[in-house]
Backbone as JSON Lines, residues from 0, in Angstrom:
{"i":0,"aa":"X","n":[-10.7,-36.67,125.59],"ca":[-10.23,-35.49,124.9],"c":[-10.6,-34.27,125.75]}
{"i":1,"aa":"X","n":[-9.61,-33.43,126.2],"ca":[-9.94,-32.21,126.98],"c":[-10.88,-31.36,126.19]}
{"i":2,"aa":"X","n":[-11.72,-30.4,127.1],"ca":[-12.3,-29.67,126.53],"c":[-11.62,-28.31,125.44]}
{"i":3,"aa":"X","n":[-10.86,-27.82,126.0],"ca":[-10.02,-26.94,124.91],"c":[-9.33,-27.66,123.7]}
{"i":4,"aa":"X","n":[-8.85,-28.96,123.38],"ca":[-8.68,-29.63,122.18],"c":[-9.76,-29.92,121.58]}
{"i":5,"aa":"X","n":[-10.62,-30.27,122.25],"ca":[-12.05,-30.17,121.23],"c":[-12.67,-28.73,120.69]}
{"i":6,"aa":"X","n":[-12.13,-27.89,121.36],"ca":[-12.67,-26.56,120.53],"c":[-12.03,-25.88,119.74]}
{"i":7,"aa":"X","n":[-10.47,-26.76,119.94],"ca":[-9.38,-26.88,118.58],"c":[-9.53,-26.95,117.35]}
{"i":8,"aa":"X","n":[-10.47,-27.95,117.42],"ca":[-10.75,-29.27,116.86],"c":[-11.77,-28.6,115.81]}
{"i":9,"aa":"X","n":[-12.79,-28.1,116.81],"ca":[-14.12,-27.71,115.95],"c":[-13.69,-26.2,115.0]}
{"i":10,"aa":"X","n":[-12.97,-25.31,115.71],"ca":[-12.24,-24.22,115.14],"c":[-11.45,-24.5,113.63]}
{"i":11,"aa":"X","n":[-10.94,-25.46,113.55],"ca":[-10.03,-25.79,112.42],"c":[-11.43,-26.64,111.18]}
{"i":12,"aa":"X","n":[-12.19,-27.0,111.78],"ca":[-13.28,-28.3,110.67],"c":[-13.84,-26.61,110.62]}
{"i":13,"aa":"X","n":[-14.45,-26.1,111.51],"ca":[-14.84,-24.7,110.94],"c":[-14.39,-23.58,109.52]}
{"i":14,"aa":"X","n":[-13.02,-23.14,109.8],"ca":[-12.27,-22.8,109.03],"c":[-11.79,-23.19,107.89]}
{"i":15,"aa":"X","n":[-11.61,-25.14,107.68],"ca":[-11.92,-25.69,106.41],"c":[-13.05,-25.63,105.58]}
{"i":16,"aa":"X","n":[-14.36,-25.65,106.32],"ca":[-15.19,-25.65,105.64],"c":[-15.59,-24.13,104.93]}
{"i":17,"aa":"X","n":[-14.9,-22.73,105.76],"ca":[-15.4,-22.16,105.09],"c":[-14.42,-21.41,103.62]}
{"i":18,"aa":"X","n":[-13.54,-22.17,104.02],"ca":[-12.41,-22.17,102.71],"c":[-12.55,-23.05,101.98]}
{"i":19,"aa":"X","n":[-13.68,-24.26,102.16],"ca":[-13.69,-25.0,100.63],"c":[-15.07,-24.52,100.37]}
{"i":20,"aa":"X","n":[-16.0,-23.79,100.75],"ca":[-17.34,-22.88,100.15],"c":[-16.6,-21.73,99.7]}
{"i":21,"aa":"X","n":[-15.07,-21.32,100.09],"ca":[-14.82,-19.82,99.39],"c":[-15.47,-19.13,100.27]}
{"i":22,"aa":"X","n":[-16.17,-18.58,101.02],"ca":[-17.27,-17.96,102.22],"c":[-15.95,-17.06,102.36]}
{"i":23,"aa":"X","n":[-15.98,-15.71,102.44],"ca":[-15.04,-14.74,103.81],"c":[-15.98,-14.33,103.87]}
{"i":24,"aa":"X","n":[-16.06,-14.2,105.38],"ca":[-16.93,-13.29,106.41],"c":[-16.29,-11.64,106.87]}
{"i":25,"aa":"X","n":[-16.85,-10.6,107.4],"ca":[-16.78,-9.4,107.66],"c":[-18.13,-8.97,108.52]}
{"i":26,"aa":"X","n":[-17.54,-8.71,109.73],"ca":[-18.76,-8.12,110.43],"c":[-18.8,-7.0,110.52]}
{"i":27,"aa":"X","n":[-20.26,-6.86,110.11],"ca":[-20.37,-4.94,110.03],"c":[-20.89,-4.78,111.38]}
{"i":28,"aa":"X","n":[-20.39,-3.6,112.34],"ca":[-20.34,-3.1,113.43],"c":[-21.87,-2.59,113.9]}
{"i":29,"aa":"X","n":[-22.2,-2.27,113.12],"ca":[-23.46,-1.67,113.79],"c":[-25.03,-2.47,113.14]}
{"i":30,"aa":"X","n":[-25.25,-2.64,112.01],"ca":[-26.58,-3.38,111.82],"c":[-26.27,-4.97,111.85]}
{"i":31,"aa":"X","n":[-24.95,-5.74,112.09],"ca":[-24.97,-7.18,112.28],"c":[-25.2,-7.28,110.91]}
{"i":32,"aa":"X","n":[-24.69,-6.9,109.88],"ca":[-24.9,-7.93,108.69],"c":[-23.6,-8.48,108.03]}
{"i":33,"aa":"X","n":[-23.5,-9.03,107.53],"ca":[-22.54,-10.17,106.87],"c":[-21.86,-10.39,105.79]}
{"i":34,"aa":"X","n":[-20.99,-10.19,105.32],"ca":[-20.36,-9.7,104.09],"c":[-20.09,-11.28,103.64]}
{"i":35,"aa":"X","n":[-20.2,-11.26,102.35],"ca":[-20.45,-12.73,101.71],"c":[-19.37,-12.41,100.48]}
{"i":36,"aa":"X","n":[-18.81,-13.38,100.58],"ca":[-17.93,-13.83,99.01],"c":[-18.46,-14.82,98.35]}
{"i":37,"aa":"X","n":[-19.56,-15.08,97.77],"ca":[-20.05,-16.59,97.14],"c":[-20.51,-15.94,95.8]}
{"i":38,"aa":"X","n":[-20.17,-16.76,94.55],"ca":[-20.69,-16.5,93.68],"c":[-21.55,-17.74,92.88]}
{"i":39,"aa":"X","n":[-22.89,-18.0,92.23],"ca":[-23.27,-18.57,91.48],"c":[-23.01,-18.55,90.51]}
{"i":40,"aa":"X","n":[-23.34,-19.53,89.52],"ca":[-23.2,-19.43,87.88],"c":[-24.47,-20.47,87.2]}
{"i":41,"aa":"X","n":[-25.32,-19.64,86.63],"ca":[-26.29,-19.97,85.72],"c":[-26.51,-19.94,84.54]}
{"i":42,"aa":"X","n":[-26.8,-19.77,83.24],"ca":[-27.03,-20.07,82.51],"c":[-26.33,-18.51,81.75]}
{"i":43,"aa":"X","n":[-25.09,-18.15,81.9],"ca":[-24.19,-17.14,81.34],"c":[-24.72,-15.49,82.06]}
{"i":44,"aa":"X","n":[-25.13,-15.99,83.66],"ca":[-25.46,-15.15,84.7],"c":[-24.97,-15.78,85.57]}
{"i":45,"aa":"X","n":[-24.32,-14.57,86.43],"ca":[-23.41,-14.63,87.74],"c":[-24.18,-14.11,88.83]}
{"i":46,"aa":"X","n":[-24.52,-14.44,90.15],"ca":[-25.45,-13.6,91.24],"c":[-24.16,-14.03,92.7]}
{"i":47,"aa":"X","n":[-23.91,-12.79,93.42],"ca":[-23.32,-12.73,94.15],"c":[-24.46,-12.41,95.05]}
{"i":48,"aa":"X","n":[-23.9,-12.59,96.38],"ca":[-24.59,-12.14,98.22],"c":[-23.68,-11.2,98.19]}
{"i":49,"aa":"X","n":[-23.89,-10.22,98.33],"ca":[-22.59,-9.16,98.98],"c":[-22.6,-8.82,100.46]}
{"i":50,"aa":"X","n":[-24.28,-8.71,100.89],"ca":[-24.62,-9.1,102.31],"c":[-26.01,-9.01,103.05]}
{"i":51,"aa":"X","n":[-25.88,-10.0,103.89],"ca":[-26.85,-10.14,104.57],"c":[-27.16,-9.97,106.16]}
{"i":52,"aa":"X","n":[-28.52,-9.96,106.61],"ca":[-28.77,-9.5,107.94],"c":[-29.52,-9.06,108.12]}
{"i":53,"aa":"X","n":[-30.22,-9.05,109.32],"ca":[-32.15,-8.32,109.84],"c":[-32.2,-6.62,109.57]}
{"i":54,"aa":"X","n":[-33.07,-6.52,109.43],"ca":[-33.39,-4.92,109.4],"c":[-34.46,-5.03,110.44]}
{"i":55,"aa":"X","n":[-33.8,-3.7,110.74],"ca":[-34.06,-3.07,111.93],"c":[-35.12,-1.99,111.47]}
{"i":56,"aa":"X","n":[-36.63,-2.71,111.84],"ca":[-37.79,-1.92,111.51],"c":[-38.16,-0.88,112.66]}
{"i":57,"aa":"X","n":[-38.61,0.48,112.41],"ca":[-38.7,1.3,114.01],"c":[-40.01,1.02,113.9]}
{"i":58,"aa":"X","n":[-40.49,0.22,114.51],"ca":[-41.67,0.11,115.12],"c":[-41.52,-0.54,116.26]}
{"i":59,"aa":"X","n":[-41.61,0.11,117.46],"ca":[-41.57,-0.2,119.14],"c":[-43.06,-0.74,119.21]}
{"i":60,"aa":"X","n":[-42.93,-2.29,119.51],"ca":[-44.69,-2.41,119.95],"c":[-44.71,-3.26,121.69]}
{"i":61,"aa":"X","n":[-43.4,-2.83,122.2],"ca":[-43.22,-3.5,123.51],"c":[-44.51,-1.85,124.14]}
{"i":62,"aa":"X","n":[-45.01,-2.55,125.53],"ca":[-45.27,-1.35,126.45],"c":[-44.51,-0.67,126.99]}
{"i":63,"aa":"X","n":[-43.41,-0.18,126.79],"ca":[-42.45,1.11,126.82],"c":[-42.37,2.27,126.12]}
{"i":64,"aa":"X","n":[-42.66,1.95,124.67],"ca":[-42.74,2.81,123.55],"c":[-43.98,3.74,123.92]}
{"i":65,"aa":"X","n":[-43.39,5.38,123.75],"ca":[-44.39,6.49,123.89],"c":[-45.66,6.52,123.12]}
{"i":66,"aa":"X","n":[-46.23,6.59,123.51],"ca":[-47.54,7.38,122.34],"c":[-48.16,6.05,121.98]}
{"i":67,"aa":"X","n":[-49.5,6.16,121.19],"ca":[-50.18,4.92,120.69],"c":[-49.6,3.8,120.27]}
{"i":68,"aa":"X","n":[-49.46,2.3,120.64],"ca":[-48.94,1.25,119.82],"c":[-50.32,0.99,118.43]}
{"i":69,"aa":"X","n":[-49.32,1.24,117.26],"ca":[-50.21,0.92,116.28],"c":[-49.49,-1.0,116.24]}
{"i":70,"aa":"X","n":[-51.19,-1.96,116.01],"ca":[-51.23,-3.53,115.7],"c":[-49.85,-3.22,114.28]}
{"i":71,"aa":"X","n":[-49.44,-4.7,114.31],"ca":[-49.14,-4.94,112.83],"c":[-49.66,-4.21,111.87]}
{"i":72,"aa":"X","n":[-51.52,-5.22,111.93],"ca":[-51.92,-4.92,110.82],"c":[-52.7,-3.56,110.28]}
{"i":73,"aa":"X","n":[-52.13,-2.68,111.4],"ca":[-52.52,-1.47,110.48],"c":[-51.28,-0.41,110.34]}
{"i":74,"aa":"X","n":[-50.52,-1.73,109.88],"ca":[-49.05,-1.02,109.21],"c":[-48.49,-1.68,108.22]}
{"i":75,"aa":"X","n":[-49.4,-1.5,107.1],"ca":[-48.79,-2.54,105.94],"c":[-47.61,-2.42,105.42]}
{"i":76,"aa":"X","n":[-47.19,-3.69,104.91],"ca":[-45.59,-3.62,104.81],"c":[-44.61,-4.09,105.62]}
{"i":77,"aa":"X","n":[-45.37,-4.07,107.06],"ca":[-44.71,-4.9,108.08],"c":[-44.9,-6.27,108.34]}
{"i":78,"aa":"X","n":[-43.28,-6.82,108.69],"ca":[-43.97,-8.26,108.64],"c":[-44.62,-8.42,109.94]}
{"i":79,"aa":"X","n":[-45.44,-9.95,109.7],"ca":[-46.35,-9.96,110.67],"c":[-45.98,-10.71,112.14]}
{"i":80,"aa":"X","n":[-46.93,-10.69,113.25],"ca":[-46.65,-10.87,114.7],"c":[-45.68,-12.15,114.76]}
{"i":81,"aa":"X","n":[-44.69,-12.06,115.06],"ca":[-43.62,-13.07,115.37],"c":[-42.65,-13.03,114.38]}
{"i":82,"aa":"X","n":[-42.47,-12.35,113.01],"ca":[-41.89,-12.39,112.1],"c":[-40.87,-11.15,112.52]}
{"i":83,"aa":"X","n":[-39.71,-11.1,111.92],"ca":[-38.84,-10.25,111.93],"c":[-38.19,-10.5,110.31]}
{"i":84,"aa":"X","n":[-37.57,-9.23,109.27],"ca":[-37.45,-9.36,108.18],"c":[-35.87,-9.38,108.13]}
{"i":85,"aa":"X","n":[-35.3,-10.03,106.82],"ca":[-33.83,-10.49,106.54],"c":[-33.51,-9.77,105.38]}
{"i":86,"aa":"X","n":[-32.84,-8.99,105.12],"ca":[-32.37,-8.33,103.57],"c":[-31.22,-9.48,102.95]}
{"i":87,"aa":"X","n":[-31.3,-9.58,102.31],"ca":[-30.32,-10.16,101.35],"c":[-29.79,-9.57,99.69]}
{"i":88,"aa":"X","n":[-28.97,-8.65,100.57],"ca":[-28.38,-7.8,98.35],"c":[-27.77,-9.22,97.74]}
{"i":89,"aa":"X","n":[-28.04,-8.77,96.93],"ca":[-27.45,-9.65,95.65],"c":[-26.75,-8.67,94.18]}
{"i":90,"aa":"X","n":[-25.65,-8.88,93.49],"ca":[-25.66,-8.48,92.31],"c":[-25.61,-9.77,91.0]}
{"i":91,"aa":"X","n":[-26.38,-9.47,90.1],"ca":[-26.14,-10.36,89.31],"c":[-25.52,-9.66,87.81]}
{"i":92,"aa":"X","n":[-24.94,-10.76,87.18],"ca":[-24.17,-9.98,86.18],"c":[-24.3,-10.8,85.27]}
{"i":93,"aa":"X","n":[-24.62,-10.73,83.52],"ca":[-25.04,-10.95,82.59],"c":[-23.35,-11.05,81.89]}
{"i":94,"aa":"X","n":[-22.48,-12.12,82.14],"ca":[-20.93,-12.41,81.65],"c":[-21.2,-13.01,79.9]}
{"i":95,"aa":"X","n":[-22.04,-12.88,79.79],"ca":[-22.32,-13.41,77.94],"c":[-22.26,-12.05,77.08]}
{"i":96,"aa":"X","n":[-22.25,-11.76,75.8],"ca":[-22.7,-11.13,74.69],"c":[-23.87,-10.83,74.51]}
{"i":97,"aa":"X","n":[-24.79,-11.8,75.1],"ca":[-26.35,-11.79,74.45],"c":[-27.2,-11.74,75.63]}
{"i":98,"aa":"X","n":[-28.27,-11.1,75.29],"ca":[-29.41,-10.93,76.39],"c":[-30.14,-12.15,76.95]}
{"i":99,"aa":"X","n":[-30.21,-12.02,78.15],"ca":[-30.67,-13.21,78.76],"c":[-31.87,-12.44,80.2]}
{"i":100,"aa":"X","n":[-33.12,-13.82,79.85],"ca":[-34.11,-13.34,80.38],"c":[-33.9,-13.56,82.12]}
{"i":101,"aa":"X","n":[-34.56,-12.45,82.92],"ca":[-34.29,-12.5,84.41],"c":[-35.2,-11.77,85.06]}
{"i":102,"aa":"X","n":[-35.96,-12.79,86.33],"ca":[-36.81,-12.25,86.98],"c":[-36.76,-13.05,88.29]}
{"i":103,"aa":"X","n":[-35.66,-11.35,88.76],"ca":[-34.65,-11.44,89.77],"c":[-35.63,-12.03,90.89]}
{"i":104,"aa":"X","n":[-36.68,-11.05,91.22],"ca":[-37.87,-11.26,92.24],"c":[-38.21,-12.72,91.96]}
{"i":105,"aa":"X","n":[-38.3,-13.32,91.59],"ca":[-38.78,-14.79,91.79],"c":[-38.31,-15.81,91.31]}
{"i":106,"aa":"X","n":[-37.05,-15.66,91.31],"ca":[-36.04,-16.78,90.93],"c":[-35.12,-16.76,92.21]}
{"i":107,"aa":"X","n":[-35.24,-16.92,93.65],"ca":[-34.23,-16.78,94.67],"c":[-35.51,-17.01,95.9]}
{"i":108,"aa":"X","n":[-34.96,-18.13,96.83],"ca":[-36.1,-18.67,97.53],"c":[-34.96,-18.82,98.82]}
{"i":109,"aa":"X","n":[-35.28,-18.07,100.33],"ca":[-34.63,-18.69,101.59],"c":[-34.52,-19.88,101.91]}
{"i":110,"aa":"X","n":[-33.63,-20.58,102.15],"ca":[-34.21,-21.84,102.94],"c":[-33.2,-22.01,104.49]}
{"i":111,"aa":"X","n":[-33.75,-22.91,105.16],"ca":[-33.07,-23.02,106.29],"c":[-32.87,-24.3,107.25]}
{"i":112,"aa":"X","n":[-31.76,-25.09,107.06],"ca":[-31.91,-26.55,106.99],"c":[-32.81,-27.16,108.25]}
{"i":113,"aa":"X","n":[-32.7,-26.04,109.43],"ca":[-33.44,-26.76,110.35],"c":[-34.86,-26.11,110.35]}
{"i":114,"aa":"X","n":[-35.55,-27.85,109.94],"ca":[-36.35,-27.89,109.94],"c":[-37.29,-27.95,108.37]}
{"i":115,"aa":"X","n":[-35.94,-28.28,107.85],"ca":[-36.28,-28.0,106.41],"c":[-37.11,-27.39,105.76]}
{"i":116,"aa":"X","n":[-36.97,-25.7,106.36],"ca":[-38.08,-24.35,106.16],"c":[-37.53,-23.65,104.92]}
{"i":117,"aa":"X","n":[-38.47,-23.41,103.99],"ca":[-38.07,-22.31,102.82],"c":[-39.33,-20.75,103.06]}
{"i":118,"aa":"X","n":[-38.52,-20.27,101.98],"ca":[-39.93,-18.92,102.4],"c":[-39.3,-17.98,101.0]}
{"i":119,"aa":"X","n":[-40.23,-17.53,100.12],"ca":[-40.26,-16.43,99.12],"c":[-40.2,-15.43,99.59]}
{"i":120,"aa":"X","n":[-39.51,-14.43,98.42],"ca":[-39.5,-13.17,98.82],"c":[-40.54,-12.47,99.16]}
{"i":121,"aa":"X","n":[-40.71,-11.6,100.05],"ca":[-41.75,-10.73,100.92],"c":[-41.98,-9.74,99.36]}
{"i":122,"aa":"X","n":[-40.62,-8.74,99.73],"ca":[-40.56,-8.01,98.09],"c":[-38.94,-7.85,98.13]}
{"i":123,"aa":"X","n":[-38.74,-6.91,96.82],"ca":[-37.6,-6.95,96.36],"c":[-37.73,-5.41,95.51]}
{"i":124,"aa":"X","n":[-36.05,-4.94,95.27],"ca":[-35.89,-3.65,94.78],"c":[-35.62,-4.19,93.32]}
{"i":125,"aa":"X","n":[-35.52,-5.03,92.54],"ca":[-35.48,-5.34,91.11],"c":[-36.08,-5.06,90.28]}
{"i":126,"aa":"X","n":[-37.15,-4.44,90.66],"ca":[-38.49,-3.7,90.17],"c":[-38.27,-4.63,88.57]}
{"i":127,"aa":"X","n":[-39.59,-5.09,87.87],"ca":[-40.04,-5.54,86.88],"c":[-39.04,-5.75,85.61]}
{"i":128,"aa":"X","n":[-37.5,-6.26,86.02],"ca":[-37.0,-6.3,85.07],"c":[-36.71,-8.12,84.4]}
{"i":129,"aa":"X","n":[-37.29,-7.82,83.23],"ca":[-37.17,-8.71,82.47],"c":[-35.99,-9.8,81.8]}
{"i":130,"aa":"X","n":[-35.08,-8.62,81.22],"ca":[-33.85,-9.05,80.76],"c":[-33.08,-8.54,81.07]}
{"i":131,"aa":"X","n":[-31.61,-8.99,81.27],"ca":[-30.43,-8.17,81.23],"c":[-29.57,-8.47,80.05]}
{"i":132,"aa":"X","n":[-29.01,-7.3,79.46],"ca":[-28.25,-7.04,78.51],"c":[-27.09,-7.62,78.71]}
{"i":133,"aa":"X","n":[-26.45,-8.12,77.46],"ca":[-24.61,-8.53,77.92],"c":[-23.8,-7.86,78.5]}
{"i":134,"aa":"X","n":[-22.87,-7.92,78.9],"ca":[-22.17,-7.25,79.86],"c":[-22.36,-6.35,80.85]}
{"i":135,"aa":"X","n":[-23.77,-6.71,81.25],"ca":[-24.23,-5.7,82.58],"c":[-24.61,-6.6,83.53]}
{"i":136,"aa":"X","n":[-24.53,-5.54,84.78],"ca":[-25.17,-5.96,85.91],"c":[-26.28,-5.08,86.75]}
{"i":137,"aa":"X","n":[-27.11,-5.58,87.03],"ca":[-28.02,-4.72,88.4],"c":[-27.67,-6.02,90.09]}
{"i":138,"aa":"X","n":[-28.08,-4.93,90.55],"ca":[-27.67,-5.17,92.04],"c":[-29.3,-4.93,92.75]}
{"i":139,"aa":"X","n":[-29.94,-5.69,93.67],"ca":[-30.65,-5.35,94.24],"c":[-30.89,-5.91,95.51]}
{"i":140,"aa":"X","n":[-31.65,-6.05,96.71],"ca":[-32.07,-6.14,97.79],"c":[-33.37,-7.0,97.68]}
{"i":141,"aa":"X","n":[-33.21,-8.16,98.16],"ca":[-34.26,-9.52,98.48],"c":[-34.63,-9.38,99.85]}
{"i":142,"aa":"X","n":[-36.0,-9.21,100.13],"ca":[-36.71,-9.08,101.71],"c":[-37.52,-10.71,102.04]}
{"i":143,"aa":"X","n":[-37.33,-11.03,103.2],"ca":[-38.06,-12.4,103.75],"c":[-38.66,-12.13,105.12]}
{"i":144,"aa":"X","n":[-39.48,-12.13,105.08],"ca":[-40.01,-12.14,106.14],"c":[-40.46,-13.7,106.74]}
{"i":145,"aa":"X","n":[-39.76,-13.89,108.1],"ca":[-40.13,-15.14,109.04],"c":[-39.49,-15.15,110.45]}
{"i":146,"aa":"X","n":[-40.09,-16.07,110.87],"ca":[-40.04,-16.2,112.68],"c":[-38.5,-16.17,112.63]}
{"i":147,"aa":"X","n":[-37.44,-15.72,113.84],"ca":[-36.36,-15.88,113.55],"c":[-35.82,-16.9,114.04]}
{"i":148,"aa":"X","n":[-36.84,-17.64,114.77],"ca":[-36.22,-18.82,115.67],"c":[-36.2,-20.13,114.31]}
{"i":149,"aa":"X","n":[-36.42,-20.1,113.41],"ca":[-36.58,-21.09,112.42],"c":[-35.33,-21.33,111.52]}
{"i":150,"aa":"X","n":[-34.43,-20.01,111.71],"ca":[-33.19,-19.48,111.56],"c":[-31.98,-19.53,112.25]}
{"i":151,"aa":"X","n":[-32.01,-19.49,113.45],"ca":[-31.18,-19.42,114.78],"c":[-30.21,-20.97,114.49]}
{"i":152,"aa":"X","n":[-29.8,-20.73,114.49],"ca":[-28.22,-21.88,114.63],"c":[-28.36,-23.09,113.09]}
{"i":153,"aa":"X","n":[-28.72,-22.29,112.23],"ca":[-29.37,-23.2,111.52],"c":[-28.62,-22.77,110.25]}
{"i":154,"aa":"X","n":[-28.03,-23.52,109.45],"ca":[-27.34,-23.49,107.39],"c":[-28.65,-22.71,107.23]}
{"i":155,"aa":"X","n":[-28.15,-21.74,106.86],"ca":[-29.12,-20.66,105.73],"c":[-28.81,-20.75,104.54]}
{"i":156,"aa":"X","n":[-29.45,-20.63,103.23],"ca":[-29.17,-20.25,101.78],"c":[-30.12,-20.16,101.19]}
{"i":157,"aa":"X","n":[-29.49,-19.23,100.1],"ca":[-30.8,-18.56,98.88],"c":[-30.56,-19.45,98.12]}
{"i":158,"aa":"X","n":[-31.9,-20.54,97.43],"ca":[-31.51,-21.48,96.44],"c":[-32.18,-20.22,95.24]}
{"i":159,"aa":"X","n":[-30.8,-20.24,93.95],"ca":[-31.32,-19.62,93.24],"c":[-31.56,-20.42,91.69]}
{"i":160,"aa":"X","n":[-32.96,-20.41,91.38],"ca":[-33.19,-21.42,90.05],"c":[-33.55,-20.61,88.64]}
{"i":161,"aa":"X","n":[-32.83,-20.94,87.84],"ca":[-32.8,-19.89,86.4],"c":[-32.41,-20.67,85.3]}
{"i":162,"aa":"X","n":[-33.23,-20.84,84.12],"ca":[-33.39,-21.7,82.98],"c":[-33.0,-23.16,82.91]}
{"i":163,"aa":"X","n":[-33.95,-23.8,84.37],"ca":[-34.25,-25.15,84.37],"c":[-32.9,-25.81,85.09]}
{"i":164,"aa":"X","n":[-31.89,-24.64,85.53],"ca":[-31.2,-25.15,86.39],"c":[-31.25,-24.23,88.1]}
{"i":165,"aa":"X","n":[-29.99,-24.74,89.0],"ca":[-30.39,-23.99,90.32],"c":[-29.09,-24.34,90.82]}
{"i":166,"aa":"X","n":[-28.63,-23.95,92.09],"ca":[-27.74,-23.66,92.42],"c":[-28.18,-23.11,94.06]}
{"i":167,"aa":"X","n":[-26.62,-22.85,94.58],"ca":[-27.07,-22.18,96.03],"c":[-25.8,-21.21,96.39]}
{"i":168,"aa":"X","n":[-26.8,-20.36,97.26],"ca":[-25.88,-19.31,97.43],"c":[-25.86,-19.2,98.98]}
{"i":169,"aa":"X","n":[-24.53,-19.51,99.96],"ca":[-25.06,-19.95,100.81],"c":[-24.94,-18.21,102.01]}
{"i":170,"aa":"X","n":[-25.74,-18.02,102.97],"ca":[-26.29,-16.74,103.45],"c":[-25.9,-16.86,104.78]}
{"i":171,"aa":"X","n":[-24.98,-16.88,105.73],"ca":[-24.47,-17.05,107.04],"c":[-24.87,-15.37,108.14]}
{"i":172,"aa":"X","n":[-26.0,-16.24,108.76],"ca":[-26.88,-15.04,109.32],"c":[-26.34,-15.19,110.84]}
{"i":173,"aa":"X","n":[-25.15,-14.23,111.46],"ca":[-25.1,-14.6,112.45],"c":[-25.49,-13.61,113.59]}
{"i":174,"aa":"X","n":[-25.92,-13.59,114.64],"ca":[-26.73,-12.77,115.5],"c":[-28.28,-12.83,115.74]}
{"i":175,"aa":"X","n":[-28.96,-12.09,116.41],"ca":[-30.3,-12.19,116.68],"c":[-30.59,-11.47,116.02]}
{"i":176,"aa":"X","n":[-32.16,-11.47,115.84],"ca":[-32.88,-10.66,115.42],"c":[-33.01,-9.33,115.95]}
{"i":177,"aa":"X","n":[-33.12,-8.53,116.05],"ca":[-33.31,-7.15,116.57],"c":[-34.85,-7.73,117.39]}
{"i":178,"aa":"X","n":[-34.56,-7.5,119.28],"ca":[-35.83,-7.6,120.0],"c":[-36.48,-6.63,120.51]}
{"i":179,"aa":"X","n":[-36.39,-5.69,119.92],"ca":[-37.62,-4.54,120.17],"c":[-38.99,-4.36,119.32]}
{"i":180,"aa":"X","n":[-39.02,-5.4,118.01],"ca":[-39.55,-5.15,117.09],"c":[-41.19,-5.51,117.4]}
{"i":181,"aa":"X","n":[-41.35,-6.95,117.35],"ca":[-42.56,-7.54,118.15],"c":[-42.51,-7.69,119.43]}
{"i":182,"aa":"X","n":[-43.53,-7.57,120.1],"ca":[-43.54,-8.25,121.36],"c":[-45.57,-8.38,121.52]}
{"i":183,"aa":"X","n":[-45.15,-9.61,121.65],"ca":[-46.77,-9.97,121.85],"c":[-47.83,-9.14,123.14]}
């Protein structure tokens, strides 16, 4: 089989697969993040990816950067030496009549097939909410902090688990990490 029919080949099993996940992709031009069409369904709650991708922390700790390199660790909040962080928005939406309990922050876990690596949220903008009301939604921003090589060519997804069931939402991270961030 020539080499250009095989990349036929892989182009088309590509393109099926991401039309039977429903997946459309959109690349945003300047921070590399990823526009997601996937929706879950849990227990009369809906959680969409709207998108994902690294953030770009300004902290220069290569020897180029002017002025004092401050360590990691006396910059809390940052992830740590070798880690680079992943945002993941999500909206979730409450499609029932009746209030249903949600605690957005710790019901949504990374995982990443190679190597069969998971990792909790670092933090999250959901701030302490409990329930959501019927017919609403909040939208917020899931942070992970991990090595990015654990990530690199690898099925990403947020498994998300909510009243004894779970589901997946799958997170297609494509590009590098931003390499100015650490450097040993």
């Amino acid at each position: 089989m020539s080499l250009m029919r095989t990349r036929i080949i892989i182009v088309l099993l590509a393109a099926l697969a991401v039309t039977a996940f429903g997946v459309t992709r959109l690349f945003a031009a300047q921070s590399g993040a990823v526009e997601v069409s996937q929706v879950g369904n849990l227990d009369g709650l809906t959680a969409q990816v709207t998108t994902a991708g690294w953030v770009e922390m300004d902290h220069d700790m290569s020897g180029n950067a002017p002025g004092y390199q401050m360590p990691p660790a006396m910059m809390p909040g940052m992830p740590e030496q070798g880690q680079e962080r992943i945002e993941v928005k999500l909206t979730i939406a409450n499609v029932t009549d009746g209030t249903r309990p949600l605690r957005a922050g710790e019901e949504f876990t990374l995982h990443a097939a190679k190597g069969d690596k998971s990792w909790t949220a670092h933090s999250h903008t959901f701030g302490e909410l409990p329930r959501l009301a019927g017919r609403h939604a909040v939208s917020g921003v899931l942070y992970f902090d991990l090595p990015p090589a654990d990530v690199a060519d690898s099925t990403t997804w947020i498994e998300w688990s909510h009243g004894g069931s779970s589901t997946r939402l799958f997170v297609p991270l494509n590009g590098a990490a931003p390499e100015h961030q650490h450097s040993p």
